[in-house]
C-alpha positions as CSV (number, residue, x, y, z in Angstrom):
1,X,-102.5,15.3,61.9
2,X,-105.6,16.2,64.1
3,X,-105.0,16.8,67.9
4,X,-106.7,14.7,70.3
5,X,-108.9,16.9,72.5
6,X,-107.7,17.2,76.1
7,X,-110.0,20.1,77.3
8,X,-112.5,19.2,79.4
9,X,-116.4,18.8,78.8
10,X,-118.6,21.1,79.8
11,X,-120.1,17.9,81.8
12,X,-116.7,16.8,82.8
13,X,-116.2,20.3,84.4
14,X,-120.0,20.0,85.6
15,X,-118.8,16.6,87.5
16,X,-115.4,17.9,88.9
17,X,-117.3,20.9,90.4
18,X,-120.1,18.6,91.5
19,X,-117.1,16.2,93.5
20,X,-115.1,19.5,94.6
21,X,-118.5,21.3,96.0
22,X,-119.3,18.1,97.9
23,X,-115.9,18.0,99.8
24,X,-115.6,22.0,100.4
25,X,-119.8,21.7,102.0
26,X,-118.5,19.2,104.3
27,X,-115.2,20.6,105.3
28,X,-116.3,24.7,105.4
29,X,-120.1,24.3,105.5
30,X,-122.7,25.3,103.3
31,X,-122.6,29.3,104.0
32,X,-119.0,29.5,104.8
33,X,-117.7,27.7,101.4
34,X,-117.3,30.3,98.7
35,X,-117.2,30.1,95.2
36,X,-112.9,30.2,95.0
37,X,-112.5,27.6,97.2
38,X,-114.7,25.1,95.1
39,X,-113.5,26.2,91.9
40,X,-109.7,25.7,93.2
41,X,-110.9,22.4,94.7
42,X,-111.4,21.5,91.0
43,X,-108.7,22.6,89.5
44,X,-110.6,25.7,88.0
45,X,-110.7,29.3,87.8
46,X,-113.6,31.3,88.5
47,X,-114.4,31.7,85.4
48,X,-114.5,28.4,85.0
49,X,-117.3,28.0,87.6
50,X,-119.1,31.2,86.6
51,X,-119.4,29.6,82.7
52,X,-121.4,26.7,84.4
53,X,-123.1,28.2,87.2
54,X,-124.1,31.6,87.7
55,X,-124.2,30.9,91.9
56,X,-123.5,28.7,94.8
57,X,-127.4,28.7,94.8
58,X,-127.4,27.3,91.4
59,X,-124.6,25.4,92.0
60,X,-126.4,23.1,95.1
61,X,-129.8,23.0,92.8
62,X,-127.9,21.3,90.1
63,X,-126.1,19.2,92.2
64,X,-130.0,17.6,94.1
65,X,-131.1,17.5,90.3
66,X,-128.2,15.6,89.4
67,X,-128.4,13.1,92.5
68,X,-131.9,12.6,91.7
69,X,-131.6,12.0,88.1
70,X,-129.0,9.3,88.6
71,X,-131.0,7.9,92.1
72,X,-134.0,7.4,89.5
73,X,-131.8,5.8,86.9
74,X,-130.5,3.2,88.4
75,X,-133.3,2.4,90.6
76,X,-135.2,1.8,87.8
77,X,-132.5,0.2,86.3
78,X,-132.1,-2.7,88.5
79,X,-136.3,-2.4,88.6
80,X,-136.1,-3.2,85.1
81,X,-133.5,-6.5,86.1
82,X,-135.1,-7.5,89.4
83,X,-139.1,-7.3,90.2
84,X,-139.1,-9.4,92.9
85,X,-138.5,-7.4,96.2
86,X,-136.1,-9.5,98.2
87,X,-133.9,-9.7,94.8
88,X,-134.7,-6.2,94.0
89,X,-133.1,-5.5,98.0
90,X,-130.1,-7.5,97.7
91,X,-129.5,-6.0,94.5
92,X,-130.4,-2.0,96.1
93,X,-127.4,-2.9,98.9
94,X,-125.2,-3.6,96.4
95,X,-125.7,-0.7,94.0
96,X,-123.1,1.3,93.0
97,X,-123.2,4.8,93.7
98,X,-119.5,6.2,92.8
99,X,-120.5,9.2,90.5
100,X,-123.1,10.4,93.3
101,X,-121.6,12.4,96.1
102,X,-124.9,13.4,97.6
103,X,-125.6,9.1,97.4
104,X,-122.9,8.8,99.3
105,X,-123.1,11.3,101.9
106,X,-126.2,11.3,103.1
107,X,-125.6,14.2,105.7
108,X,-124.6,16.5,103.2
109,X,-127.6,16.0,101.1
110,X,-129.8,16.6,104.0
111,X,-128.2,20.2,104.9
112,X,-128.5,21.0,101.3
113,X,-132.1,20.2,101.0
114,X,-132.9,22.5,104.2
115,X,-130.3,25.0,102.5
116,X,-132.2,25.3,99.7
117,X,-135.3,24.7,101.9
118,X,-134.3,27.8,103.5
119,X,-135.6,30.1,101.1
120,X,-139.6,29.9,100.6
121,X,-138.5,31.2,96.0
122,X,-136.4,28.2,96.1
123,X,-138.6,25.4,97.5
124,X,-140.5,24.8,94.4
125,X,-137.0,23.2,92.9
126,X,-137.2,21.1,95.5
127,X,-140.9,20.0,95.2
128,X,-140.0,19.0,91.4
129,X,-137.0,16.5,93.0
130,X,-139.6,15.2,95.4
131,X,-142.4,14.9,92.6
132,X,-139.4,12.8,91.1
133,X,-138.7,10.3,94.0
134,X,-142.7,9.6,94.6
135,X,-143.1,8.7,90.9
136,X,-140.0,6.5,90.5
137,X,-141.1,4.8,94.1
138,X,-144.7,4.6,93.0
139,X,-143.4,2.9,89.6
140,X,-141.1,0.0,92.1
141,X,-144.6,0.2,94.5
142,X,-146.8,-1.1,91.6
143,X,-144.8,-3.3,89.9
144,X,-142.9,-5.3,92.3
145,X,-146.8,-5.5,94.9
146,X,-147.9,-6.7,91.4
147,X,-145.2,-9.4,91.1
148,X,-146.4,-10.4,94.4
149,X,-149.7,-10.6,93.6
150,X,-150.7,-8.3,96.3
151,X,-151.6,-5.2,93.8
152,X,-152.1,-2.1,95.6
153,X,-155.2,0.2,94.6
154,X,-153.1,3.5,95.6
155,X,-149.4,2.9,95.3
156,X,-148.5,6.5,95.0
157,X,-149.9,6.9,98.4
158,X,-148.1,4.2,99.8
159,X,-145.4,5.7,97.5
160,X,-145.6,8.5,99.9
161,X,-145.2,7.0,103.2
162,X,-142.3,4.7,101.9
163,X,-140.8,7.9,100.7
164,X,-141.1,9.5,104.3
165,X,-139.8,6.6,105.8
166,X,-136.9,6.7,103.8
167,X,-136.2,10.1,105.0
168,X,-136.7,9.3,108.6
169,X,-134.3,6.7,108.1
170,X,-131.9,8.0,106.6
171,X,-131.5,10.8,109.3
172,X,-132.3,8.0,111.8
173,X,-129.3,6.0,110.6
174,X,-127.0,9.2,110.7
175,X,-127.6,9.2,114.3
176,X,-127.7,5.0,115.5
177,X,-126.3,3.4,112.1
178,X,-125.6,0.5,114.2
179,X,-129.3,-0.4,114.6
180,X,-130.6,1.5,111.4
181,X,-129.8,-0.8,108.4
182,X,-129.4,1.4,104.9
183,X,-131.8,-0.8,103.1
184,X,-134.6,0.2,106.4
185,X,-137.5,1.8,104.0
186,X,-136.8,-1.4,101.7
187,X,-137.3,-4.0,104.7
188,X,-140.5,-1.4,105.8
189,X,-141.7,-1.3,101.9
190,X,-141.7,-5.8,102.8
191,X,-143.3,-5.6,106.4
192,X,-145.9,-2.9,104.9
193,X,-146.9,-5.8,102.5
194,X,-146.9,-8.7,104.8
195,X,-148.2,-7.5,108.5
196,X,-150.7,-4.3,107.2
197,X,-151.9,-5.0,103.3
198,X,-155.3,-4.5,104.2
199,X,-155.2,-0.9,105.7
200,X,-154.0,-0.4,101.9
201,X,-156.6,-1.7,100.5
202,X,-154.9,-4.6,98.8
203,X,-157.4,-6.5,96.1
């Protein structure tokens, strides 16, 4: 009689390390957390972290690649489901982001972005991620303006400046959450539409 296998994946193990990293970052910090104390977070040996990762470096770039993978995913997801924007917002709020530590602590994925940031060989691995996030908004841009019937002529442009809002937001609701909503670059992607279409050239 076969065994059932109980070891775990190599993306199980990817996913614990992922979970454990998040929680030593926010506990130690980013340069005081070393690789020990994430791997026993997990439940692993060294070894075990030095078979997936050959760094903490590595380690924080696969964890932004994961979060934006999965960010992409289901955004376009419930794009695919709702194409109407205040649907497609109700339906953003209520998203699900349990398998995302960076989705669900915003603060952390902020010091890890200027972590990587940090280092002018690294930056480019972050441009990729941001290349990523401007082509998945520009794809909910053109679609859902289109819906509308208010298409834009440049919605990777106005991509863009959703995509800085977003960021200002986000650090904007770390420090007042109690008058920064989470669904802010949403409600600005809405007012953007209705008060100043024109200075977007809007056909």
């Amino acid at each position: 009689m076969s065994r059932v296998r109980t070891r775990p994946t190599r993306d199980d193990t990817r996913d614990k390390l992922f979970e454990a990293a998040a929680a030593v970052f926010e506990e130690q910090g980013i340069n005081a957390a070393s690789i020990e104390a994430i791997a026993a977070a997990a439940g692993f040996t060294r070894g075990a972290f030095y078979s997936n990762f050959a760094s903490k470096d590595e380690l924080i770039i696969a964890m932004l690649e994961d979060h934006v993978e999965q960010l992409v995913r289901r955004n376009l997801d419930l794009l695919a489901k709702h194409q109407d924007l205040q649907d497609f917002m109700d339906a953003y709020r209520n998203m699900e982001r349990g398998g995302d530590p960076l989705g669900r602590s915003p603060l952390l994925h902020m010091e890890m972005i200027l972590f990587v940031a940090r280092a002018e060989k690294r930056r480019p691995e972050l441009a990729k991620r941001l290349r990523a996030r401007r082509q998945m908004l520009t794809e909910i841009v053109t679609i859902i303006s289109k819906h509308s019937g208010k298409n834009f002529k440049r919605p990777e442009w106005v991509a863009a400046i959703l995509l800085a809002l977003e960021d200002g937001f986000r650090l904007h609701r770390l420090i007042d959450p109690e008058t920064t909503p989470s669904d802010s670059f949403l409600r600005a992607f809405n007012d953007l539409q209705d008060a100043i279409g024109d200075a977007f050239d809007l056909k």
